[in-house]
C-alpha positions as CSV (number, residue, x, y, z in Angstrom):
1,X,44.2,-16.1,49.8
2,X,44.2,-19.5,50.2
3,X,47.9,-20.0,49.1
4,X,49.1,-17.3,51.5
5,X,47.1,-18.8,54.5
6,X,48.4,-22.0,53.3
7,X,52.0,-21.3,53.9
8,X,51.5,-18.7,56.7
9,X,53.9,-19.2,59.8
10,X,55.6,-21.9,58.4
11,X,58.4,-20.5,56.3
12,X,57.3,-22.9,53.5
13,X,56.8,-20.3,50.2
14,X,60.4,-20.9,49.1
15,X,61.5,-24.4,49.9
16,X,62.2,-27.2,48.1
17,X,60.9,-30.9,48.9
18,X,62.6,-33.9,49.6
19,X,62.7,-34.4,45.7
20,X,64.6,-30.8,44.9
21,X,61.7,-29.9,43.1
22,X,60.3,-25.6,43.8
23,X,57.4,-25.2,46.5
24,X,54.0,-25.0,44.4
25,X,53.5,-21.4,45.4
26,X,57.2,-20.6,43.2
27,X,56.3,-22.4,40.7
28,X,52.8,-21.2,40.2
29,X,54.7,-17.5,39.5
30,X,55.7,-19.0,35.8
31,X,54.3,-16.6,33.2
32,X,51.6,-18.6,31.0
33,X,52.2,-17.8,26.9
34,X,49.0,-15.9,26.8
35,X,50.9,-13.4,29.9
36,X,53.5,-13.4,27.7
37,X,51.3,-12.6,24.6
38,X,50.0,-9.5,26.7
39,X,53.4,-8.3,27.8
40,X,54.7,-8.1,24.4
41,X,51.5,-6.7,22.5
42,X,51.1,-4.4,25.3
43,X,55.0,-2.9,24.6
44,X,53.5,-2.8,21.1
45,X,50.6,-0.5,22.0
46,X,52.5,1.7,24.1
47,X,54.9,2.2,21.1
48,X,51.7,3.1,18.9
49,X,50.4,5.4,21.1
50,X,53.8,7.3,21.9
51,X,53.7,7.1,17.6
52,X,49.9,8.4,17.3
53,X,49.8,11.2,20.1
54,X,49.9,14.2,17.4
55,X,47.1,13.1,15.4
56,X,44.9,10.7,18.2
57,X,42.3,14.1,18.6
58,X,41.5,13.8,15.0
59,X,41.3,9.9,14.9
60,X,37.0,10.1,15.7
61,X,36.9,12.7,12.4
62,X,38.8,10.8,10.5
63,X,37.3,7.7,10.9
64,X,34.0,8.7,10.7
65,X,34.8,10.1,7.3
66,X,35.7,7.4,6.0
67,X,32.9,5.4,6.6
68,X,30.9,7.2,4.7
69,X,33.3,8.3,1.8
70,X,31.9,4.9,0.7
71,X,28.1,6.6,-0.1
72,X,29.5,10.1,-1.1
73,X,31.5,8.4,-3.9
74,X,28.4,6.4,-4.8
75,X,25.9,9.3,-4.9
76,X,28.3,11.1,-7.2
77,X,28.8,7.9,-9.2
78,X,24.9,7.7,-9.9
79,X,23.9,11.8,-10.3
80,X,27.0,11.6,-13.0
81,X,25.9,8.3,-14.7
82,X,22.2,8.9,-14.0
83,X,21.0,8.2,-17.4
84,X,23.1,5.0,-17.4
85,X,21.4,4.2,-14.3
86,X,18.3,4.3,-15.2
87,X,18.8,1.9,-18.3
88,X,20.0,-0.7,-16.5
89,X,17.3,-0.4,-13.4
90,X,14.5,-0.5,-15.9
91,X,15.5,-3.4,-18.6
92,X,17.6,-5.4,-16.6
93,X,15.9,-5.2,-13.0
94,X,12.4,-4.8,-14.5
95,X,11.9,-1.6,-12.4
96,X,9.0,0.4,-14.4
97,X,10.1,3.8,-15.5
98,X,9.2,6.3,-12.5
99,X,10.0,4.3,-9.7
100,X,13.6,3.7,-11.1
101,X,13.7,8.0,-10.9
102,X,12.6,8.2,-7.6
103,X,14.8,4.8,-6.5
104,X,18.0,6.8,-7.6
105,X,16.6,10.4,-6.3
106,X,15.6,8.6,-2.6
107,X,19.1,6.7,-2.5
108,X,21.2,10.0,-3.6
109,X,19.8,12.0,-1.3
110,X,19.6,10.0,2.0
111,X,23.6,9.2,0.9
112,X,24.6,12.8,1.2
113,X,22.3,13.8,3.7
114,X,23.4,11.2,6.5
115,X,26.5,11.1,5.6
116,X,27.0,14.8,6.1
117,X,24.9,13.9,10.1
118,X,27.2,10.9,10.7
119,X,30.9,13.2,10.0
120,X,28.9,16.4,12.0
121,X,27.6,14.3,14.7
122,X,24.6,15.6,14.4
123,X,21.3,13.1,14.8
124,X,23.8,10.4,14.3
125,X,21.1,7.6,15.6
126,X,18.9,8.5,12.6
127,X,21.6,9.2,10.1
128,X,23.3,5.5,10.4
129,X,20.2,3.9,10.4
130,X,19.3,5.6,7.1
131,X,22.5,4.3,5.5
132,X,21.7,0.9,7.0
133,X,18.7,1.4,4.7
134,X,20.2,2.4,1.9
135,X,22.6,-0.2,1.8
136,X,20.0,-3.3,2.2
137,X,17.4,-1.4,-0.8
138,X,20.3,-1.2,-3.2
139,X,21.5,-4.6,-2.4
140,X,17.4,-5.3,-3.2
141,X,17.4,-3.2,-6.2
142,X,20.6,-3.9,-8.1
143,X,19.8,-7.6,-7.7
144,X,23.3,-8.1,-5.3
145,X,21.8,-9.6,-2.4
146,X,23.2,-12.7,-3.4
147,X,26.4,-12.1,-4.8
148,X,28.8,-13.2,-1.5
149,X,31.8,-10.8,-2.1
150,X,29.1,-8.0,-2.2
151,X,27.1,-9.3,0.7
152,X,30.4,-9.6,2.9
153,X,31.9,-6.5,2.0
154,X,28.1,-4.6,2.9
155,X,28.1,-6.4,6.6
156,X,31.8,-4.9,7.0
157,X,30.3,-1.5,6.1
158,X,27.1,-1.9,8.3
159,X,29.7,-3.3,11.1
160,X,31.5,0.6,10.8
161,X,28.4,2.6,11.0
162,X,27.7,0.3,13.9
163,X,30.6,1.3,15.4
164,X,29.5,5.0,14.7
165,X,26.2,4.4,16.5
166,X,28.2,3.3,19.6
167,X,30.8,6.1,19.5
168,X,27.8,8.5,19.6
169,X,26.4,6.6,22.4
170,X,29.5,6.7,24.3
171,X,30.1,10.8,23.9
172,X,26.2,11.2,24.9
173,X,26.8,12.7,28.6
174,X,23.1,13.0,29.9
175,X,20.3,10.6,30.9
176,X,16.9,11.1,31.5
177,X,16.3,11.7,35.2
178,X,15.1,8.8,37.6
179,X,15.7,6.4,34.7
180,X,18.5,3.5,35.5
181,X,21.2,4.0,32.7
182,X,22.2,0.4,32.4
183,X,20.1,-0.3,29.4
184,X,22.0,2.2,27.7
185,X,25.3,0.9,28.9
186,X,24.0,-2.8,27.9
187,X,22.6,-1.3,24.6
188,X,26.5,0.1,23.1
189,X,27.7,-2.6,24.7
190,X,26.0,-5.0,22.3
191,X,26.2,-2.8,19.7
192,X,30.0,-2.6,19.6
193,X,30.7,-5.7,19.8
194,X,28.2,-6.6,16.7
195,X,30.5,-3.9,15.3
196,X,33.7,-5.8,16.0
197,X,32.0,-8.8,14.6
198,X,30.7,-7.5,11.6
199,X,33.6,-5.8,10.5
200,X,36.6,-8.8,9.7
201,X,33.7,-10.0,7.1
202,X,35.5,-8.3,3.9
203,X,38.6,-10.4,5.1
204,X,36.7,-13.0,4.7
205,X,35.8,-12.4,1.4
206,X,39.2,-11.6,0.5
207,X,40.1,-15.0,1.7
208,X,37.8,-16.8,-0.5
209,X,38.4,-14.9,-3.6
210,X,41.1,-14.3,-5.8
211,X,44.2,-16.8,-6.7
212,X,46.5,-18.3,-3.8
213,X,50.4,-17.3,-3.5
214,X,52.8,-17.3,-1.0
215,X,51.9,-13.6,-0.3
216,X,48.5,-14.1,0.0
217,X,48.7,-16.9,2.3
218,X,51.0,-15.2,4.6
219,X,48.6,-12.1,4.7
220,X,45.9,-14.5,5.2
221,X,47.3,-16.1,8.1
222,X,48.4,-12.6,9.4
223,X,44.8,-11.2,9.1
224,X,42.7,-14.4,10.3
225,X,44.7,-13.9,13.7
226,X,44.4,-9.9,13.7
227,X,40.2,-11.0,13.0
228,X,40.2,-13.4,15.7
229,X,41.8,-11.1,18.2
230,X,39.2,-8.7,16.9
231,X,35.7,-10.6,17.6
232,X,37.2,-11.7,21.1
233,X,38.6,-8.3,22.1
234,X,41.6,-9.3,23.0
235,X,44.6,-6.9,22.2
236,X,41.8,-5.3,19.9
237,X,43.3,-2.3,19.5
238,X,46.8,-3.6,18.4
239,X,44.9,-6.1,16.3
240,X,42.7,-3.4,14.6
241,X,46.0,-1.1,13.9
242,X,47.2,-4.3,12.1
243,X,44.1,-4.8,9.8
244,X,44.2,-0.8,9.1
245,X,47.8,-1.4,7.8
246,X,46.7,-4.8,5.7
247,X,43.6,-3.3,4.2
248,X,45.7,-0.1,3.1
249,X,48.3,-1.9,1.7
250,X,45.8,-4.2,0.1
251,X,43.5,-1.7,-1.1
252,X,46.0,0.7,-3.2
253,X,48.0,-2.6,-4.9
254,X,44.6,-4.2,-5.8
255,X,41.8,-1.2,-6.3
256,X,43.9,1.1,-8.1
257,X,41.6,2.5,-10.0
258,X,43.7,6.0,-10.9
259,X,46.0,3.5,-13.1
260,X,42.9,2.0,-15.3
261,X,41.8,3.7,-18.3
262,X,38.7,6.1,-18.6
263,X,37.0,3.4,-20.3
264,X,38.7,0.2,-18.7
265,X,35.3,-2.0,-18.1
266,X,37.2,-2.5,-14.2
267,X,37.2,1.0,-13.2
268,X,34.1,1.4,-11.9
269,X,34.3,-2.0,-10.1
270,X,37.9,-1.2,-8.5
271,X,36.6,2.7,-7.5
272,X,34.1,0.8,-6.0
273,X,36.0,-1.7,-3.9
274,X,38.4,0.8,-3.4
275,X,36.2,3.4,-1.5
276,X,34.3,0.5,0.1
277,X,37.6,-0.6,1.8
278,X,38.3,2.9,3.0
279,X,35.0,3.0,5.2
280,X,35.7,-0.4,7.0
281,X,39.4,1.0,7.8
282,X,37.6,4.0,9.1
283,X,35.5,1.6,11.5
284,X,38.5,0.1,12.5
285,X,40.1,3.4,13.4
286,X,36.9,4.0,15.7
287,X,37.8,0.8,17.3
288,X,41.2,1.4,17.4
289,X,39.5,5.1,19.1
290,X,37.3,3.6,21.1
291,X,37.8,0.4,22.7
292,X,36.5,-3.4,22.0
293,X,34.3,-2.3,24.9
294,X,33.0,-4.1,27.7
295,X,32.4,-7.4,25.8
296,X,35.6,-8.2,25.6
297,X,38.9,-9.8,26.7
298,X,40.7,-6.5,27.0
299,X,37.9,-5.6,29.8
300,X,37.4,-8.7,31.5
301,X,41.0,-8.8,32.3
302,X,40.8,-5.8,33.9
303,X,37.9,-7.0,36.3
304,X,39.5,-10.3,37.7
């Protein structure tokens, strides 16, 4: 307002001054790089979602599923090695003989069961928060709390079932009546971006572990700006596509598990990371479903 009241009447917008330089108002109408940024990213995700139309409907299933593909491989991992299980619970974790049964039988089935909840959408509040729980007792009971590739890659996992929780918030349609629904609104608003936030943390481990190459740094560099754009919601959804396509990529030339031997002493470990992996791409297709939400770049821009 104050640049159009400014030059109102006067026939000043387009003139130069006495030293040939462009009026202020012209040369305010520069594009900044971060305009520029959003103008080519924004072609981007146009392109994507002329790409993804046929299959967008089944994105929410999809992604949900593979958050918790993580647990169902790991239930069937411990009910077919149960006797292996039990050994190492009870003389290398100490755990006296009974509780190590019902450790395994608890964990085994609140895996399936809330699993099966979180892909039907059915009591989805208490279903992730029972895998929340499983994840920080077995981190507790196999002694892992403290190992930092495991303890990154379990707050990517809890930053997808976060991302559940908030995608069942947003489909909920009613509220109770005569109660104000902006806790609600404030409530998956926090809760997604924690999502966001928690989920670049296996990028982080994969940054600090392994051996450096030219490949890895280039990936590196490529995710750590993907992450970034993440956490701050800006571009999130072109950002999150890119991290689905890394982590892919990633995941079946590292965790190949189908090429190791029945009795390779890596298999278990690679079927592991491998299945892990798959539930953090499936938060990041939520994101890529959903939004960054209202804490975010992506929205802000919007309001001013």
């Amino acid at each position: 307002m104050a640049q159009i009241r400014g030059t109102a009447g006067y026939n000043l917008g387009g003139v130069q001054d006495r030293f040939g330089n462009q009026g202020r108002a012209e040369a305010t109408n520069d594009p900044s790089p971060l305009d520029a940024i959003r103008e080519q990213t924004s072609k981007i995700e146009d392109f994507l979602d002329t790409v993804s139309e046929p299959v967008k409907p089944y994105v929410p299933a999809i992604g949900r599923f593979l958050i918790v593909v993580t647990f169902l491989e790991d239930a069937l991992r411990i009910i077919t090695q149960w006797n292996d299980q039990l050994v190492y619970l009870h003389d290398y974790r100490h755990i006296p003989w009974g509780l190590t049964h019902l450790f395994l039988f608890v964990n085994v089935l609140a895996m399936i069961a809330c699993s099966v909840l979180v892909i039907t959408r059915k009591y989805s509040d208490y279903a992730v928060f029972g895998l929340l729980a499983v994840v920080v007792t077995q981190a507790l009971g196999y002694g892992l709390i403290f190992d930092l590739n495991f303890f990154l890659r379990n707050l990517s996992v809890m930053g997808g079932l976060l991302m559940v929780l908030s995608d069942s918030w947003v489909r909920k349609k009613f509220a109770p009546a005569g109660l104000p629904s902006i806790d609600e609104k404030d409530r998956k608003m926090y809760f997604q971006f924690a999502g966001r936030v928690l989920l670049i943390f296996l990028f982080i481990g994969f940054v600090f572990s392994g051996d450096w190459g030219i490949g890895r740094i280039v990936v590196s560099l490529f995710g750590f700006v993907a992450c970034v754009m993440v956490v701050v919601g800006f571009k999130a959804k072109w950002s999150a596509v890119m991290l689905v396509v890394i982590l892919s990529i990633f995941n079946i030339l590292v965790n190949n598990f189908w090429t190791l031997h029945e009795h390779h002493p890596h298999k278990d470990f690679a079927k592991y990371d491998f299945f892990q992996i798959l539930s953090i791409v499936g938060g990041l297709l939520l994101l890529v479903n959903m939004g960054p939400g209202q804490f975010s770049v992506d929205e802000k821009k919007k309001v001013y």
